[in-house]
Backbone of each chain as ProteinMPNN parsed JSONL, in Angstrom:
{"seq_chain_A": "XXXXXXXXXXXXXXXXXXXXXXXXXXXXXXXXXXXXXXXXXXXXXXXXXXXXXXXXXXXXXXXXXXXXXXXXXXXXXXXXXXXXXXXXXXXXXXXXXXXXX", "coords_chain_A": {"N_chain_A": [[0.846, -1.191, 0.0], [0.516, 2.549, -1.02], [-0.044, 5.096, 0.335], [0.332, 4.389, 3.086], [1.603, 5.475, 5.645], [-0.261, 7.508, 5.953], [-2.884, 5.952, 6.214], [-2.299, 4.808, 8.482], [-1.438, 7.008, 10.512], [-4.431, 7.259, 10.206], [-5.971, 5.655, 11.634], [-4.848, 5.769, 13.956], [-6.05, 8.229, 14.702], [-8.672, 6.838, 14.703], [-8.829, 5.664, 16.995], [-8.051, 7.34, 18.881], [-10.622, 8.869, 18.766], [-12.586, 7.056, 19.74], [-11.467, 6.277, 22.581], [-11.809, 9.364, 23.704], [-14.346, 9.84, 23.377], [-16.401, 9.923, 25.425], [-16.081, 11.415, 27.452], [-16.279, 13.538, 25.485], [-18.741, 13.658, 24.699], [-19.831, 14.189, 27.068], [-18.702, 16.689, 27.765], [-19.885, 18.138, 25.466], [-22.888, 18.266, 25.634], [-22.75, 19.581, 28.306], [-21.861, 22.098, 27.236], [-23.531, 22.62, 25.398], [-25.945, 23.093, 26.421], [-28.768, 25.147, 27.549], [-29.774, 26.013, 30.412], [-27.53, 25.199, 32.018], [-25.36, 26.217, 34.27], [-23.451, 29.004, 33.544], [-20.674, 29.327, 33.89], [-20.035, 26.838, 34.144], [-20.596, 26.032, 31.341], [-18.902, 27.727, 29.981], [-16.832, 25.812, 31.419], [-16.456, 23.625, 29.851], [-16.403, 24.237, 27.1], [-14.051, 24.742, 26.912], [-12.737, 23.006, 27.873], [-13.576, 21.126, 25.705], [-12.36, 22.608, 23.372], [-9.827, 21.733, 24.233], [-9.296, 19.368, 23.865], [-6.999, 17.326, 21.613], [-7.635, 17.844, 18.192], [-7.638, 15.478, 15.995], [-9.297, 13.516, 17.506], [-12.046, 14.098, 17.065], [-15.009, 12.96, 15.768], [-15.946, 13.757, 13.334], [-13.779, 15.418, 11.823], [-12.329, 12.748, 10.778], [-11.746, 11.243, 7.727], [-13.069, 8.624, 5.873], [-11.006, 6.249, 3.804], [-9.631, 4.813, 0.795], [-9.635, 1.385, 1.087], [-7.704, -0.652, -0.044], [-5.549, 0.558, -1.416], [-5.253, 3.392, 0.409], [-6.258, 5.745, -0.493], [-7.511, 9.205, -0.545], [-9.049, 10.447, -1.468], [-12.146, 10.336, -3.394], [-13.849, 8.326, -2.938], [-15.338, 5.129, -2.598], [-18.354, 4.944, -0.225], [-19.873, 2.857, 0.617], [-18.188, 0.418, -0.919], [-16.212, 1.093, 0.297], [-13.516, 1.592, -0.799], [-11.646, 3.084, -3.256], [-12.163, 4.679, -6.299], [-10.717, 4.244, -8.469], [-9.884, 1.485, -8.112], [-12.22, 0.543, -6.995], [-13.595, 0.392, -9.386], [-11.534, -1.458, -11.159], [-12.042, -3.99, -9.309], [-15.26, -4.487, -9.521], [-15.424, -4.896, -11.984], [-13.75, -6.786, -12.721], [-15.396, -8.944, -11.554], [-15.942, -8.748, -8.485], [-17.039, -7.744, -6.824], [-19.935, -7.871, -5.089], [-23.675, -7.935, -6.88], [-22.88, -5.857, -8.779], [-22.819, -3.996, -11.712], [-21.372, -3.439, -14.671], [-23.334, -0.592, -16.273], [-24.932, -0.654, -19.346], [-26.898, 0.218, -22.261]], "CA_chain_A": [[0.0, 0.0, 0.0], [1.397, 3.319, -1.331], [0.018, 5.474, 1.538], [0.322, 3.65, 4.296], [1.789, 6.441, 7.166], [-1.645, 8.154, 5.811], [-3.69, 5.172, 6.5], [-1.604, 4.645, 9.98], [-2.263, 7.891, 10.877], [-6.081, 7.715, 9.991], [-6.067, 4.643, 12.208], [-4.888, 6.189, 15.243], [-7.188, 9.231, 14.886], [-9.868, 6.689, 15.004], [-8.14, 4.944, 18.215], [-8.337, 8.58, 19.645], [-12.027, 9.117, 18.963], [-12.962, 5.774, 20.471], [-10.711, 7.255, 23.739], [-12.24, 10.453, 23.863], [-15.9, 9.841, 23.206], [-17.544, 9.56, 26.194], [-15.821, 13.25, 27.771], [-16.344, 14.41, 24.578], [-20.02, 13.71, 24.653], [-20.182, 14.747, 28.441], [-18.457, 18.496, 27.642], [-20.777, 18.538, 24.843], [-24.016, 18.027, 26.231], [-22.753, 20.527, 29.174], [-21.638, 23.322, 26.815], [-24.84, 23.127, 24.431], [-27.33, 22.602, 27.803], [-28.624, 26.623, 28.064], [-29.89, 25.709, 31.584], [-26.705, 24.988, 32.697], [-24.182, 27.539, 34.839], [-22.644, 29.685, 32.411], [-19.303, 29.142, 33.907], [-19.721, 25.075, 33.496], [-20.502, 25.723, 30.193], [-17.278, 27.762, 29.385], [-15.405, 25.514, 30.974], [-16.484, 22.338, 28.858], [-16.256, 24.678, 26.075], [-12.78, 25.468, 26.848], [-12.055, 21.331, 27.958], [-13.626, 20.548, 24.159], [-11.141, 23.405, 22.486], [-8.713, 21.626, 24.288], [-9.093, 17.706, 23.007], [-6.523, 17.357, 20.011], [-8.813, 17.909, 16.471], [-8.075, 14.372, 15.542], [-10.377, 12.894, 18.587], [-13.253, 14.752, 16.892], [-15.338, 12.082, 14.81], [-16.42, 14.611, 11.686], [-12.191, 15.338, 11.425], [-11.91, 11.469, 9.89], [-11.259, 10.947, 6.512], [-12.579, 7.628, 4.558], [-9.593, 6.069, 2.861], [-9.422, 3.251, 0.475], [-8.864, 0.11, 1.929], [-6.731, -1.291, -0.951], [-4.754, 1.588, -1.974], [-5.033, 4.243, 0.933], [-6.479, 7.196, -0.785], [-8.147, 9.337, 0.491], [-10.389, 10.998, -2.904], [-13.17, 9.799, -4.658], [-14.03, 7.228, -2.014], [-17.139, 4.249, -2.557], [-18.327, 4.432, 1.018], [-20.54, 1.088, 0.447], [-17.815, -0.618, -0.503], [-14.333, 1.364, 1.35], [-12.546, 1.703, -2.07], [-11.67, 4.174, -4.463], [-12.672, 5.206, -7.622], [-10.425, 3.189, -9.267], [-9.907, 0.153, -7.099], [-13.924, -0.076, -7.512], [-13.744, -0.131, -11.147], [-10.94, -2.436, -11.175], [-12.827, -4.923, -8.752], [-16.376, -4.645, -10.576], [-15.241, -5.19, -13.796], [-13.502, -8.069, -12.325], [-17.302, -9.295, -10.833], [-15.64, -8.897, -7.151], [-18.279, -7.116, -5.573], [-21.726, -8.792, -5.95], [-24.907, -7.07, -7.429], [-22.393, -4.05, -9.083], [-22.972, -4.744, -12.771], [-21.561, -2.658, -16.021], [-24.153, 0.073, -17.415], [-25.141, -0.95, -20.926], [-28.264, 0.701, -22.79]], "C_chain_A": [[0.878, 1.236, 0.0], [1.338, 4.043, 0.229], [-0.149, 5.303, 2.989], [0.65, 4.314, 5.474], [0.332, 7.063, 6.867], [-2.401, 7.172, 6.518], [-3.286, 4.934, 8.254], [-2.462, 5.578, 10.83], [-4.205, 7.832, 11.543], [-6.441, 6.612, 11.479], [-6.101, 4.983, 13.889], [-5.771, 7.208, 15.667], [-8.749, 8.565, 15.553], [-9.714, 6.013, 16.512], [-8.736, 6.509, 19.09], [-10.015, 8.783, 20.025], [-12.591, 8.309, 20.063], [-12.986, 6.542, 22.152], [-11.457, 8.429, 24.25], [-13.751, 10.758, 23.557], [-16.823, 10.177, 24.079], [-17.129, 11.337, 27.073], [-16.203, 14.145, 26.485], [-17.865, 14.578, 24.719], [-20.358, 14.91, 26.232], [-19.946, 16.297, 28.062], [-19.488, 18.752, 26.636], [-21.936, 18.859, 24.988], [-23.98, 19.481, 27.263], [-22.865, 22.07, 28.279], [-23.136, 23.677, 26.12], [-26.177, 23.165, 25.573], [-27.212, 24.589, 28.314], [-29.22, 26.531, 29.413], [-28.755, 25.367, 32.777], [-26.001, 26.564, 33.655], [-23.833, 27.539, 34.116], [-21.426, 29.128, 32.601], [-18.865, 27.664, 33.808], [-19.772, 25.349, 32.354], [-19.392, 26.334, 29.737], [-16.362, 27.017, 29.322], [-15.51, 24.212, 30.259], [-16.43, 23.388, 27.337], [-14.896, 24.305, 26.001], [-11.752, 23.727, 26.829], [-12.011, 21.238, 25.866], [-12.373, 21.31, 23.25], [-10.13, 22.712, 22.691], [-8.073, 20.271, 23.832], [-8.084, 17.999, 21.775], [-7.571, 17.552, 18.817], [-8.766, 16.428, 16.566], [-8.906, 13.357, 16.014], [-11.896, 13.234, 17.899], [-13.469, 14.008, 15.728], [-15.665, 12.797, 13.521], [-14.78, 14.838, 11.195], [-11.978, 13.505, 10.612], [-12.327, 10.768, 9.103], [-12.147, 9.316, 6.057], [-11.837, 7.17, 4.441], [-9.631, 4.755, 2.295], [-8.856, 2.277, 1.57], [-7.966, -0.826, 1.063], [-5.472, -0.209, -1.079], [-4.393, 2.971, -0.376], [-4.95, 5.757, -0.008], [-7.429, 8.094, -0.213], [-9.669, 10.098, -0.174], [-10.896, 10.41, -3.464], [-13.792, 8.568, -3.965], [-15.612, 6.48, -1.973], [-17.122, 4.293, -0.874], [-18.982, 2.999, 1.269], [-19.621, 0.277, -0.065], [-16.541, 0.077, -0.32], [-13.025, 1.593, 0.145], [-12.568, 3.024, -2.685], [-11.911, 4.079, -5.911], [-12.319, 3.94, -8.822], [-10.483, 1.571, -9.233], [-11.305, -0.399, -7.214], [-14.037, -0.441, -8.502], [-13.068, -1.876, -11.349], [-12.004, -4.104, -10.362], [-14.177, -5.416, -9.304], [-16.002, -5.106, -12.053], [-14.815, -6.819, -13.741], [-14.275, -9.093, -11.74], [-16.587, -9.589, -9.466], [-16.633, -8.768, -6.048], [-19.863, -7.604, -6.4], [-23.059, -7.539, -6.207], [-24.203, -5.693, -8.355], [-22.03, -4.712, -10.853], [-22.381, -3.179, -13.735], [-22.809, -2.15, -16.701], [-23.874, -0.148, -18.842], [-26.376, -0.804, -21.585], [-27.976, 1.357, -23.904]], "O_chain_A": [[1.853, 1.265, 0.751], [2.161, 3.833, 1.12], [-0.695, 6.034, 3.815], [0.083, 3.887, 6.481], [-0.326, 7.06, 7.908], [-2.654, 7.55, 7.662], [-4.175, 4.928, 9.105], [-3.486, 5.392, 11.488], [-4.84, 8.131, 12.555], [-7.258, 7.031, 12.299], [-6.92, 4.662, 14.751], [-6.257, 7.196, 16.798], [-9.576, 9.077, 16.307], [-10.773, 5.912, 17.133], [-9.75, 6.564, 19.787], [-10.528, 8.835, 21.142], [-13.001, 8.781, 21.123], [-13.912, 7.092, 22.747], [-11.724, 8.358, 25.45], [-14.203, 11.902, 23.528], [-17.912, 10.65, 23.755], [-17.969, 12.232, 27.167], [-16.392, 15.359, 26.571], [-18.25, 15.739, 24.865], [-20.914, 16.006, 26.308], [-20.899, 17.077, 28.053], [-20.138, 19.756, 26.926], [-22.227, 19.915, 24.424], [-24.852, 20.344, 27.167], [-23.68, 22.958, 28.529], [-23.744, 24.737, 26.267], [-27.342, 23.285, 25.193], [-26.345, 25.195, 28.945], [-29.058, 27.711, 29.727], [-28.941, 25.285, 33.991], [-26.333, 27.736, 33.478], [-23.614, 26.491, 33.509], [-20.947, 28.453, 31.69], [-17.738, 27.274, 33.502], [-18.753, 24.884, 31.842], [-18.696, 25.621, 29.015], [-15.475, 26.9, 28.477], [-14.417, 23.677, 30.072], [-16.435, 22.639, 26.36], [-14.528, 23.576, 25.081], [-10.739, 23.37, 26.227], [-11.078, 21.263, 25.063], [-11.581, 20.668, 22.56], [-9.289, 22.691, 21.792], [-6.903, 20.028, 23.534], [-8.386, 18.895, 20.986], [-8.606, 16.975, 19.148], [-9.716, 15.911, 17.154], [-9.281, 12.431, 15.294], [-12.857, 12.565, 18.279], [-12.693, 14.058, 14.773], [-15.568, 12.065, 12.536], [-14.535, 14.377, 10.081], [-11.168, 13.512, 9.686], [-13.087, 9.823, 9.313], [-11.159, 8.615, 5.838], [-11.182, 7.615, 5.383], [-9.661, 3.727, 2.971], [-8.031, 2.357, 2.48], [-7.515, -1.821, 1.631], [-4.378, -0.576, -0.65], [-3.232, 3.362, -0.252], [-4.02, 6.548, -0.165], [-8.176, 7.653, 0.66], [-10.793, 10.254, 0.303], [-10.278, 9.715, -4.27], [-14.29, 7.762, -4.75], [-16.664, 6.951, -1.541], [-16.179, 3.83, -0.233], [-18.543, 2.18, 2.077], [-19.933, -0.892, 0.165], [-15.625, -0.489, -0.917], [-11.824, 1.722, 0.383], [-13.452, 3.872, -2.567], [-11.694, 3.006, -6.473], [-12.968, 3.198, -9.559], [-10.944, 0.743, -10.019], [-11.545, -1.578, -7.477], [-14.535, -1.537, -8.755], [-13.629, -2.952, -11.554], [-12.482, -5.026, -11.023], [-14.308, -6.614, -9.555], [-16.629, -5.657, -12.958], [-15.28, -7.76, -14.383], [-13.717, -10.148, -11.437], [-16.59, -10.791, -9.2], [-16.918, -9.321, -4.985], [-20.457, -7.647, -7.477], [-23.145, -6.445, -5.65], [-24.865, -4.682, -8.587], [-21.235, -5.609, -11.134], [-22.863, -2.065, -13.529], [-23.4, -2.85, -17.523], [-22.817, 0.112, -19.417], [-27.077, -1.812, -21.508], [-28.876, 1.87, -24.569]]}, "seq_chain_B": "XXXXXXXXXXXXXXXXXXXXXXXXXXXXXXXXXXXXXXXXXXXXXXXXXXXXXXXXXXXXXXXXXXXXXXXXXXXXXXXXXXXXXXXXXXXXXXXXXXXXXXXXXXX", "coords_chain_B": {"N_chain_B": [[-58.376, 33.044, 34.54], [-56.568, 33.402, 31.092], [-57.27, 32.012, 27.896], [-54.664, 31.996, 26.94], [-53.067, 31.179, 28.7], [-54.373, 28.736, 29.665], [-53.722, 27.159, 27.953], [-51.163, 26.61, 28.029], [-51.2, 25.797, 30.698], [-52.458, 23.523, 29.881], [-50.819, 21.552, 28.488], [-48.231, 21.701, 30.205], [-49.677, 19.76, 31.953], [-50.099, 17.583, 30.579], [-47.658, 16.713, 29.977], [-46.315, 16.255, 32.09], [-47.258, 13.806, 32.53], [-47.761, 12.538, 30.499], [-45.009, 11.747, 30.545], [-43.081, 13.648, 29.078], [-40.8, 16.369, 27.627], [-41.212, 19.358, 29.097], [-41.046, 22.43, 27.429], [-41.653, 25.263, 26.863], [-40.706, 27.567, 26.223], [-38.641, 26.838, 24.215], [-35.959, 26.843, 24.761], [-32.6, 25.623, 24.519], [-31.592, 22.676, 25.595], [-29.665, 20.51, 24.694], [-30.324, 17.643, 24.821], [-30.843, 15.969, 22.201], [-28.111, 15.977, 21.93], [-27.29, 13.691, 23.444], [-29.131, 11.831, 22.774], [-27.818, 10.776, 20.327], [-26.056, 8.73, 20.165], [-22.637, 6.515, 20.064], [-20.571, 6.2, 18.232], [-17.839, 6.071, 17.441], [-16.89, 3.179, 18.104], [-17.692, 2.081, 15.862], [-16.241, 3.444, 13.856], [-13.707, 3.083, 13.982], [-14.181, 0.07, 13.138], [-12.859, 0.088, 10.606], [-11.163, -0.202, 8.752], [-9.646, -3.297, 7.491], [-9.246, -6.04, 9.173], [-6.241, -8.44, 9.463], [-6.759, -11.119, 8.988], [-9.495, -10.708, 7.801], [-9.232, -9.879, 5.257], [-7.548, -11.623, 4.581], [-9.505, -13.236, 3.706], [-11.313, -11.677, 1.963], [-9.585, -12.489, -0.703], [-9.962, -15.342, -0.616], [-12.114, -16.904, -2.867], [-15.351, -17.022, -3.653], [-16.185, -19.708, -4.551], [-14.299, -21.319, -4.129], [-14.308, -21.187, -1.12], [-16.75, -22.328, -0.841], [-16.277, -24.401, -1.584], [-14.947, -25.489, 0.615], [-11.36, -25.198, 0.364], [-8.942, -24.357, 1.546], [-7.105, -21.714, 1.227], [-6.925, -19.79, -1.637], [-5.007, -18.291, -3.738], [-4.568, -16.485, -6.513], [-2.832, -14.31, -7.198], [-0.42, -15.849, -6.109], [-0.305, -17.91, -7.293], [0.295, -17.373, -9.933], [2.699, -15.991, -9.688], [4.669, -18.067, -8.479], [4.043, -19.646, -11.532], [5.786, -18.065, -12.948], [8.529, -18.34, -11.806], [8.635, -20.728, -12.543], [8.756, -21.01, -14.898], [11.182, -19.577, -15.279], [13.179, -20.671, -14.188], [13.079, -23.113, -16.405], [14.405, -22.482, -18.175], [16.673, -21.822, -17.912], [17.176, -19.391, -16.094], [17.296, -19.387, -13.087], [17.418, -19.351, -9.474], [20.451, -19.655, -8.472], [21.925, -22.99, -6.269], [22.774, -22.996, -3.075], [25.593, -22.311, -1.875], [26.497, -22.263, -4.836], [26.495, -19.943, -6.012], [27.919, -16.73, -6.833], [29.329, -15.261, -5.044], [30.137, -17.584, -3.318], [31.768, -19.103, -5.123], [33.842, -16.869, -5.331], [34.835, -17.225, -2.546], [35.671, -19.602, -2.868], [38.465, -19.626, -3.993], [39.571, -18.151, -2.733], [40.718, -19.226, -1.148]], "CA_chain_B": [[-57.203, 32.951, 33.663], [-56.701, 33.631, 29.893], [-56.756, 31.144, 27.38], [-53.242, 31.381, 26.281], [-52.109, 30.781, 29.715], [-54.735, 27.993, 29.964], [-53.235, 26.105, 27.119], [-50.275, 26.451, 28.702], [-50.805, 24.359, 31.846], [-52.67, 21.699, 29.89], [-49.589, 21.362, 28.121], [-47.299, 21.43, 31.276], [-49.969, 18.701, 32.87], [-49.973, 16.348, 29.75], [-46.271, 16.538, 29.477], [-46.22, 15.503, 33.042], [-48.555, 12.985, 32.425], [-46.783, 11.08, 29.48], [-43.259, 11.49, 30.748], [-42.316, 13.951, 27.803], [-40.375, 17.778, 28.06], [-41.949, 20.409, 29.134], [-40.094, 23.127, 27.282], [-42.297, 25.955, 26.377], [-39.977, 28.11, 25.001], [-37.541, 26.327, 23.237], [-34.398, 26.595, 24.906], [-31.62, 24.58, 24.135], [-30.897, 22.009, 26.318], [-28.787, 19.966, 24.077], [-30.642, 16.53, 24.511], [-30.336, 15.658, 21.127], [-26.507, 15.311, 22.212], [-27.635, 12.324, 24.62], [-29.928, 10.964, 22.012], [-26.888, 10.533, 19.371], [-25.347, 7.326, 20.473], [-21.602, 6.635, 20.144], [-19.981, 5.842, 16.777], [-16.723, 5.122, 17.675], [-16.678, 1.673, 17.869], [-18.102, 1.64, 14.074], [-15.461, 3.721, 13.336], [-12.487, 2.046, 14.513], [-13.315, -1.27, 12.567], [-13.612, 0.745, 8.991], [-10.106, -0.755, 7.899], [-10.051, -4.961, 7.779], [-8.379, -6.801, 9.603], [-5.663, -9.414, 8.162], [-7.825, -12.385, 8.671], [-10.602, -10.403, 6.79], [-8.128, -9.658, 4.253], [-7.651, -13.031, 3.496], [-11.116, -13.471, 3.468], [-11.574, -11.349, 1.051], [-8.696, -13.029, -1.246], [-10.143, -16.809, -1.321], [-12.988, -16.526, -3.84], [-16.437, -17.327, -3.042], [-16.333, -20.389, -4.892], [-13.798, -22.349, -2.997], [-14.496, -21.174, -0.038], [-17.924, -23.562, -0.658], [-15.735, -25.823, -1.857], [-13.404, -26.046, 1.551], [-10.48, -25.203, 0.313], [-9.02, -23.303, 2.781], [-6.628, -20.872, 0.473], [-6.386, -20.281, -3.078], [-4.236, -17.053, -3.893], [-4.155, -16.048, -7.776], [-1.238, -13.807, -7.6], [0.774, -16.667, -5.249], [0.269, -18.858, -8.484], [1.417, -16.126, -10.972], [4.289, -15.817, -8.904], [4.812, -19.867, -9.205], [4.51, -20.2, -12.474], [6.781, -17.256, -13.761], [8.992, -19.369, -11.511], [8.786, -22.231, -13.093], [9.602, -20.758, -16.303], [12.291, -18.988, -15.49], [13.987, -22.008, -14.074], [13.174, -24.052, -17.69], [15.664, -21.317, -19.333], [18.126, -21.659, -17.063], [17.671, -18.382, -14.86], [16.481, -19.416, -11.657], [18.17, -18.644, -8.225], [21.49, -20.984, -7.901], [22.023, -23.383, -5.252], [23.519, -22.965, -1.994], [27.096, -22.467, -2.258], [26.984, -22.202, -6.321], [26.339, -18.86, -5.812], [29.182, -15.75, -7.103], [29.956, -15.254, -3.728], [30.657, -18.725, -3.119], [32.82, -19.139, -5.799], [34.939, -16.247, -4.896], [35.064, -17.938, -1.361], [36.474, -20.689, -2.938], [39.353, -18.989, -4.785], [40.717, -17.078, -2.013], [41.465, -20.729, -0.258]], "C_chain_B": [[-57.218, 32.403, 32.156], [-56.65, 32.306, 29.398], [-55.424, 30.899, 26.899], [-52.548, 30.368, 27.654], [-52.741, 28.849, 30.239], [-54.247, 26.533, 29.448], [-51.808, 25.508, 27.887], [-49.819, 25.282, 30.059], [-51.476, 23.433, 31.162], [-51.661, 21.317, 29.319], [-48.701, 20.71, 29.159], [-47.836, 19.605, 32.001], [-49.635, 17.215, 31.774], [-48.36, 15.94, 29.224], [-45.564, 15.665, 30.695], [-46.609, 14.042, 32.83], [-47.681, 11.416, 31.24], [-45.493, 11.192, 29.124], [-42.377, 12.122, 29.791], [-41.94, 15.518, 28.598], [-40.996, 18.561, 28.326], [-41.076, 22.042, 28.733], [-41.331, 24.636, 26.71], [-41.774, 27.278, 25.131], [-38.62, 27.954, 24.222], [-36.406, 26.676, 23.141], [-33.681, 25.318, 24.953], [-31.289, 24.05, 25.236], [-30.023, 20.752, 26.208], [-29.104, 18.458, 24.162], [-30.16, 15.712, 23.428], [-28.847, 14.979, 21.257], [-26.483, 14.046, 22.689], [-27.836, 11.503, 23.635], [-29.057, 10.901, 20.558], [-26.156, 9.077, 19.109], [-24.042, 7.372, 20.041], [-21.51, 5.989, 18.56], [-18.588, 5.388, 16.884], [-16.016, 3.938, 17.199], [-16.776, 1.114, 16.463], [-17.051, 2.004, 13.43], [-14.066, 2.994, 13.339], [-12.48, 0.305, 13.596], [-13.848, -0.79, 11.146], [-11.961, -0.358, 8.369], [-10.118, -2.243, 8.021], [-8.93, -5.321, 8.348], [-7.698, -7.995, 8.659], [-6.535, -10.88, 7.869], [-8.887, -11.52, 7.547], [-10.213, -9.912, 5.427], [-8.115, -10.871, 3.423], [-8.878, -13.408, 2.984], [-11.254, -13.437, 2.821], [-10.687, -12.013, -0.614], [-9.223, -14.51, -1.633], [-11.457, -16.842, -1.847], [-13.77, -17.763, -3.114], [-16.703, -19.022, -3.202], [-15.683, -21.309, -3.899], [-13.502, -22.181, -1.591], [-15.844, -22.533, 0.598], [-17.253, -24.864, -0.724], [-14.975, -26.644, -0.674], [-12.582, -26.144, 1.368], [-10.143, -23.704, 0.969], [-8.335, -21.62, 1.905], [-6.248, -21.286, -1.237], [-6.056, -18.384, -3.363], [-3.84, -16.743, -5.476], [-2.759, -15.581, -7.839], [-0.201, -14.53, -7.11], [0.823, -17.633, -6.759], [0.651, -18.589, -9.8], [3.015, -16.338, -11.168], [4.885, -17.211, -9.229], [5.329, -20.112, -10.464], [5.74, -19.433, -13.264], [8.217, -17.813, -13.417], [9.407, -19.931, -12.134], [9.839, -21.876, -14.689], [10.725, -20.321, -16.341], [13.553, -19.904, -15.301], [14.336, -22.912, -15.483], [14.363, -23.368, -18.399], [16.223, -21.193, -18.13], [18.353, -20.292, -15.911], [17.085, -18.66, -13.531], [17.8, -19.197, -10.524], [19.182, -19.797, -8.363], [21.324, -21.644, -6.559], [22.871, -22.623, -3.732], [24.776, -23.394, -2.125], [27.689, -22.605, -3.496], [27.031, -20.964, -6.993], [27.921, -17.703, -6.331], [29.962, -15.798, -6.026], [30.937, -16.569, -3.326], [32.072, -19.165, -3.842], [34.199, -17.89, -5.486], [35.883, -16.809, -3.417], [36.057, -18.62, -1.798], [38.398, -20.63, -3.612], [39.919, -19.004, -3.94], [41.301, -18.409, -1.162], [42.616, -21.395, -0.561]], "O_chain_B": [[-57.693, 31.304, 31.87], [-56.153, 31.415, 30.087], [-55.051, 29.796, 26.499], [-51.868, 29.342, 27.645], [-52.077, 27.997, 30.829], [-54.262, 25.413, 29.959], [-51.515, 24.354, 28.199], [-48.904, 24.502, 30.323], [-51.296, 22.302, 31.612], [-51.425, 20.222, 29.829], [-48.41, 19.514, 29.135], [-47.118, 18.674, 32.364], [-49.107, 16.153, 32.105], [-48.012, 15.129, 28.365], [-44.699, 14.796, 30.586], [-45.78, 13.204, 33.185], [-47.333, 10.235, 31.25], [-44.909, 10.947, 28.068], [-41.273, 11.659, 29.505], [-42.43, 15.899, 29.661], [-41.826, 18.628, 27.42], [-40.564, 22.707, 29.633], [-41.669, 24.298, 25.575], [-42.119, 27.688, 24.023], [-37.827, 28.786, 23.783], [-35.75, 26.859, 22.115], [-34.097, 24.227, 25.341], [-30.676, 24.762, 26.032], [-29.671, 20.061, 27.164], [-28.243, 17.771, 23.613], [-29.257, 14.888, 23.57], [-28.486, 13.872, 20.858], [-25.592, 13.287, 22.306], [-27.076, 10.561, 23.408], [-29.781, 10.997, 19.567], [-25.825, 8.548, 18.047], [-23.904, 8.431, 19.428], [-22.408, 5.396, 17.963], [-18.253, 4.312, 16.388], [-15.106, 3.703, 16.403], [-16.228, 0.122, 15.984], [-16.648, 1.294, 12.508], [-13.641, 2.358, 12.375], [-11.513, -0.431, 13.397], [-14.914, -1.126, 10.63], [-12.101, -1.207, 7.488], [-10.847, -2.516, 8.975], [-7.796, -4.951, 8.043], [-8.159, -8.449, 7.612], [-6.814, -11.459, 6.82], [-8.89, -11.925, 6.385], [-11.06, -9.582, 4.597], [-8.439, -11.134, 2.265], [-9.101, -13.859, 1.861], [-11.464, -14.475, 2.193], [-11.359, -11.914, -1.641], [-9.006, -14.935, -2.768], [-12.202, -16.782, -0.869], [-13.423, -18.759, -2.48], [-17.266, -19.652, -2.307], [-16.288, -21.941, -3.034], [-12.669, -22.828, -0.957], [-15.953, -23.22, 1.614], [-17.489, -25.952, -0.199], [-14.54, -27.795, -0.71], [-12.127, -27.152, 1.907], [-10.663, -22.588, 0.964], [-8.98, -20.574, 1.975], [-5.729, -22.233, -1.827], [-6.865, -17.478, -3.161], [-2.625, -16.77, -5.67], [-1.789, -16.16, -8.327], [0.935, -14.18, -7.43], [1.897, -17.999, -7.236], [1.192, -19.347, -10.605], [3.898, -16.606, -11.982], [5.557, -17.375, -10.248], [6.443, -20.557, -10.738], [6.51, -20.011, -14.031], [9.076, -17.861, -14.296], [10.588, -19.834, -12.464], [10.893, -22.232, -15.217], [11.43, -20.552, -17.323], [14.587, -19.924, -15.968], [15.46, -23.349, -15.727], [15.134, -23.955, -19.157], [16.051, -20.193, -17.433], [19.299, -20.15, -15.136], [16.292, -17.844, -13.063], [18.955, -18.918, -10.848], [18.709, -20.934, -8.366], [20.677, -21.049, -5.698], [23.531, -21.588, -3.829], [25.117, -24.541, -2.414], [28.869, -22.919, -3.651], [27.43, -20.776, -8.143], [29.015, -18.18, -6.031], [31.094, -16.281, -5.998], [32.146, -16.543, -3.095], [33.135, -19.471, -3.301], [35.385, -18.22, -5.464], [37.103, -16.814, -3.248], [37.201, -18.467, -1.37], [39.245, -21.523, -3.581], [40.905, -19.74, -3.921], [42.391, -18.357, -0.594], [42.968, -22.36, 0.118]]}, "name": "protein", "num_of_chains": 2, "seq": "XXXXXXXXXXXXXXXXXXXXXXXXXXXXXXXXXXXXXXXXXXXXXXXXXXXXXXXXXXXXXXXXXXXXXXXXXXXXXXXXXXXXXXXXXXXXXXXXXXXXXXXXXXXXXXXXXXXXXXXXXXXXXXXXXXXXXXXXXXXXXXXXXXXXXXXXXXXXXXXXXXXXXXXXXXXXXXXXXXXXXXXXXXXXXXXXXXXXXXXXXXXXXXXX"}
C-alpha cells in the first residue's frame, strides 16, 4: 500500500475518537445545555477546544482500503474510484454490474 | 385565567402525564446530544483486519468448496517461476552462488 503512514495515521485518529468519546459527549451536552451555569458551560467549552482535532469524529477521513487514498471514495464498498472499477469489472463485488443501454 | 395561559398548563400537565419535556420556550438544552449514540466503535473497525483480508482473497467459490486458500497472484508468482527455471535463470544453489565461488578462490 502506497500510503500507508496516511492510513496509519487515519487509524490512530480513530483509536483517539474511540478514547475520547464519552468526555467528549459529556463536555458537549454541558456546553450546548442553556440551563446549565454559564461558567460550566465555558469551561467544557474550553475542555472541548482543548481535546486534540483528531479525537473529533467529523475530522476522519474515509480512505481506500486497498490503496489508501483518500479521494473519490465508494463508502458502500471502502474503495476508491479506481480500485472499484478495477474490482467490478472483475465481478468482485456482488450485485455491481456494467451500465449498458 | 386567559386562554393562552390555559393552554399552557394543559400542556405542562400532559407533558407531566406522558413522561415527555416540558419546554415551552424552546431553549436549548442539548438533549439531542444524549440521544446521538456513540460511533466510535463503528469507526475504529472501517479498515479490515488481516484475517478479513484473506477473506476477502479466497474466492467465493472455494471457499464452498473447503479449500481453505487459493491465492491467484501466489500462483502467478509460481509459475513465472517455473519458467524462469526451464531457461536456465532461476536462483542458484547454496554455495553455487558468485559469492561462493569467490570464497572458494581465495582458499
Amino acid at each position: 500500500m502506497r500510503m500507508r503512514s496516511r492510513v496509519l495515521r487515519d487509524i490512530k485518529a480513530r483509536e483517539a475518537v474511540v478514547s475520547q468519546e464519552l468526555k467528549r459527549t459529556v463536555w458537549r451536552y454541558l456546553s450546548r445545555n442553556t440551563a446549565m451555569d454559564p461558567r460550566v458551560r465555558m469551561q467544557a467549552q474550553l475542555a472541548l477546544s482543548r481535546t486534540p482535532r483528531e479525537a473529533s469524529p467529523s475530522a476522519i477521513k474515509n480512505r481506500c482500503i486497498a490503496t489508501g487514498r483518500g479521494r473519490g471514495i465508494f463508502n458502500q464498498w471502502k474503495l476508491c474510484r479506481f480500485q472499484f472499477r478495477l474490482r467490478a469489472l472483475n465481478g468482485d463485488l456482488p450485485g455491481v454490474d456494467k451500465a449498458s443501454w | 385565567m386567559s386562554q393562552a395561559a390555559r393552554r399552557l398548563k394543559v400542556a405542562e400537565v400532559a407533558a407531566r402525564i406522558f413522561g415527555n419535556v416540558f419546554n415551552p420556550t424552546g431553549a436549548r438544552q442539548g438533549n439531542y446530544i444524549l440521544r446521538q449514540g456513540f460511533r466510535g466503535e463503528h469507526m475504529v473497525r472501517y479498515y479490515p483486519s488481516k484475517q478479513e483480508q484473506n477473506m476477502g482473497r479466497v474466492s467465493r467459490i472455494s471457499r464452498l468448496l473447503g479449500q481453505r486458500f487459493y491465492d491467484p497472484d501466489e500462483i502467478d508468482r509460481l509459475n513465472v517461476v517455473e519458467r524462469r527455471r526451464a531457461r536456465g535463470k532461476g536462483a542458484p544453489k547454496k554455495g553455487e552462488g558468485k559469492r561462493a565461488a569467490l570464497a572458494k578462490k581465495k582458499r
